[in-house]
N, C-alpha and C positions, 0 to 999 in steps of 0.2 A: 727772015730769020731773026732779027732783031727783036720784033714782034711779039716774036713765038716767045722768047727768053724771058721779057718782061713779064708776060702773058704767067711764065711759071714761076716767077720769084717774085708777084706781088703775092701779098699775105693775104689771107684768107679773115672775112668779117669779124671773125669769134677772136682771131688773133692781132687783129691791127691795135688793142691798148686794152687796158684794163678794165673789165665789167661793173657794171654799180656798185654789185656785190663785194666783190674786191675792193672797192675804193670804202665803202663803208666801215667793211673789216677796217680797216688801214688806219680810218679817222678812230674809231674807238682804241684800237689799239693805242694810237697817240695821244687821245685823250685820256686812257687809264694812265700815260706815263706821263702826264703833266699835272695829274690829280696824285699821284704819287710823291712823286721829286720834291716838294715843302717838306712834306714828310719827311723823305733820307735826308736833303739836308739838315735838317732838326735835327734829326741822330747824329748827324755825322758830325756835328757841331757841338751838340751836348759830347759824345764821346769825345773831343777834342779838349775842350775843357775840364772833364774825366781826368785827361791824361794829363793834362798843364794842369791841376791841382794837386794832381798826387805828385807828380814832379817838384814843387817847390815844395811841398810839404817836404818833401825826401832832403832835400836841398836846406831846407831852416834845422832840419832834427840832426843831418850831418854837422852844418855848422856848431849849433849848439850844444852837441856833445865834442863838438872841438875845444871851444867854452869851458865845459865841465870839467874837460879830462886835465887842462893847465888848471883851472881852479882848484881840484882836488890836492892839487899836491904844491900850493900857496905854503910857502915857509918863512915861520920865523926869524927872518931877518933883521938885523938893525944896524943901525947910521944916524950920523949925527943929522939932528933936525938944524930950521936955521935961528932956534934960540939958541945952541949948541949941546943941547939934549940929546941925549939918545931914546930912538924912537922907533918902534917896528915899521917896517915899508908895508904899511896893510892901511887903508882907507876905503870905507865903505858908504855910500850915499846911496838913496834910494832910489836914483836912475846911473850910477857909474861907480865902478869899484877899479881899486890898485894894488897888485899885490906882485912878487917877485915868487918866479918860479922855473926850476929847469925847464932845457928846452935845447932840440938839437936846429939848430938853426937851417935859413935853405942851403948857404955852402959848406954843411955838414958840420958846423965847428959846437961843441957841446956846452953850456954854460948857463949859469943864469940871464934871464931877463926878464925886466918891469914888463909886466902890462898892464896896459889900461882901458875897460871897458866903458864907453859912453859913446851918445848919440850925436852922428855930427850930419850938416847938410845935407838933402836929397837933392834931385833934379826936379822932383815934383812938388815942392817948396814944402816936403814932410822931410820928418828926420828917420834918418837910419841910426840901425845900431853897429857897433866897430868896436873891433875889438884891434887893439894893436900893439907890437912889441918891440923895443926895443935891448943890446947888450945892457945888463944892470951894471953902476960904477955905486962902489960903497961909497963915495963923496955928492952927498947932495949938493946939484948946480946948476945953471939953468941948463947946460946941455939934454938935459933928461926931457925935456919937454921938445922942443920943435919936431926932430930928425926921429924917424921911427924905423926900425929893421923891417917889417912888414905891418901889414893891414887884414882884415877881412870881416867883412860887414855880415854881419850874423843875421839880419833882420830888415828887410828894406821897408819896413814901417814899424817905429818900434812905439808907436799912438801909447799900444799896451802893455809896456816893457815897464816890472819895476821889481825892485831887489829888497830883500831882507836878511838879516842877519841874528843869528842865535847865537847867546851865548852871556857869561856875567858881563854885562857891561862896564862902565866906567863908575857909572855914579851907582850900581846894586848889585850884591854879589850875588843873584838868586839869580839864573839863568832865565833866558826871556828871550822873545825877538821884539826885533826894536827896525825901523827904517834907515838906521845910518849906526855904524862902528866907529867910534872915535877912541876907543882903547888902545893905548899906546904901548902895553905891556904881553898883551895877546891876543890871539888871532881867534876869529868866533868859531864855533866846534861847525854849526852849517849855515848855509847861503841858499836863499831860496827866491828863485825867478822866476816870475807869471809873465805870460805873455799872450798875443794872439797871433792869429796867422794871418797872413794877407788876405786871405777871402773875407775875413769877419763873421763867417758863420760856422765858424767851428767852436767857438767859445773862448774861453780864458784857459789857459793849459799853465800846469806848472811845472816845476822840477824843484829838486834839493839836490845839491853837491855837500857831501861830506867830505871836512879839512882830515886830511890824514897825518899832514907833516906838523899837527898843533904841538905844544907842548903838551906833554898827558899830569895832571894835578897828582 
């Protein structure tokens, strides 16, 4: 009896494993998908950095129109300087500028405050660019400088970062741009900053921020 059982539930020759044919199919198949696979990954790689490019781009054009939007409304302020002059809170250098302007701060409280845009240390021994603010006090001292309200770094390579400024300057009254503001009596009409992007192959891009709060002549 036992016999008989084995006898009917051994497999049959055509069914005990898989035919040549079979197995061949099998290797090309896997061979098409190993000749493949460089390939997706490439895409899928290029699409990766697609997406992480357009990402910081989104991310620098955010910041920088955060930039713009305090710049734009830089106000004529003054205070005594420390010859004991009075003197607008406006300084313009061709990698950093200072200007006083509203601002609703993070714990909602609304008021002026200094900022100050320039480049301060990276972790990859480049500079970034930062823009940071602090409450403004009408008394220049040193407190204005250490302690900041906030930070936020517009630029995490700012190699291609540099500023100008329109407007009569100090020493000619015919309006010009010039690489640094040192007019103590008035604020330049625009401000315009070039920069690049962290890829480096997007080119040199600029912008212009128009002063709105200037004195009008």
């Amino acid at each position: 009896m036992t016999s008989i059982v084995r006898e009917h539930t051994r497999l049959k020759p055509e069914e005990a494993g898989f035919t040549l044919l079979e197995v061949l199919v099998s290797l090309v198949l896997i061979s098409l998908l190993l000749a493949a696979l460089p390939h997706a990954l490439r895409i899928t790689k290029s699409a990766f950095n697609v997406t992480a490019k357009l990402d910081q781009e989104s991310v620098t054009t955010a910041s920088l129109a955060f930039l713009e939007r305090h710049l734009s409304e830089a106000m004529p302020i003054y205070r005594n300087s420390p010859d004991g002059m009075l003197a607008m809170v406006f300084s313009g250098e061709p990698r950093a500028v200072k200007f006083v302007a509203p601002m609703i701060s993070r714990d909602q409280q609304s008021g002026l405050f200094l900022f100050s845009l320039s480049t301060v240390a990276a972790s990859n021994d480049r500079q970034s660019l930062a823009l940071t603010w602090q409450p403004f006090r009408s008394v220049s001292d040193h407190r204005d400088a250490p302690q900041s309200e906030g930070q936020r770094i517009l630029l995490a390579d700012a190699t291609g970062f540099t500023l100008s400024y329109f407007g009569a300057s100090a020493h000619s009254t015919k309006a010009q741009w010039t690489d640094k503001w040192t007019k103590k009596d008035a604020l330049p009409t625009l401000v315009e900053f070039t920069y690049k992007l962290p890829d480096g192959r997007s080119g040199v891009r600029s912008r212009r921020v128009e002063l709105h709060l200037r004195p009008q002549p």
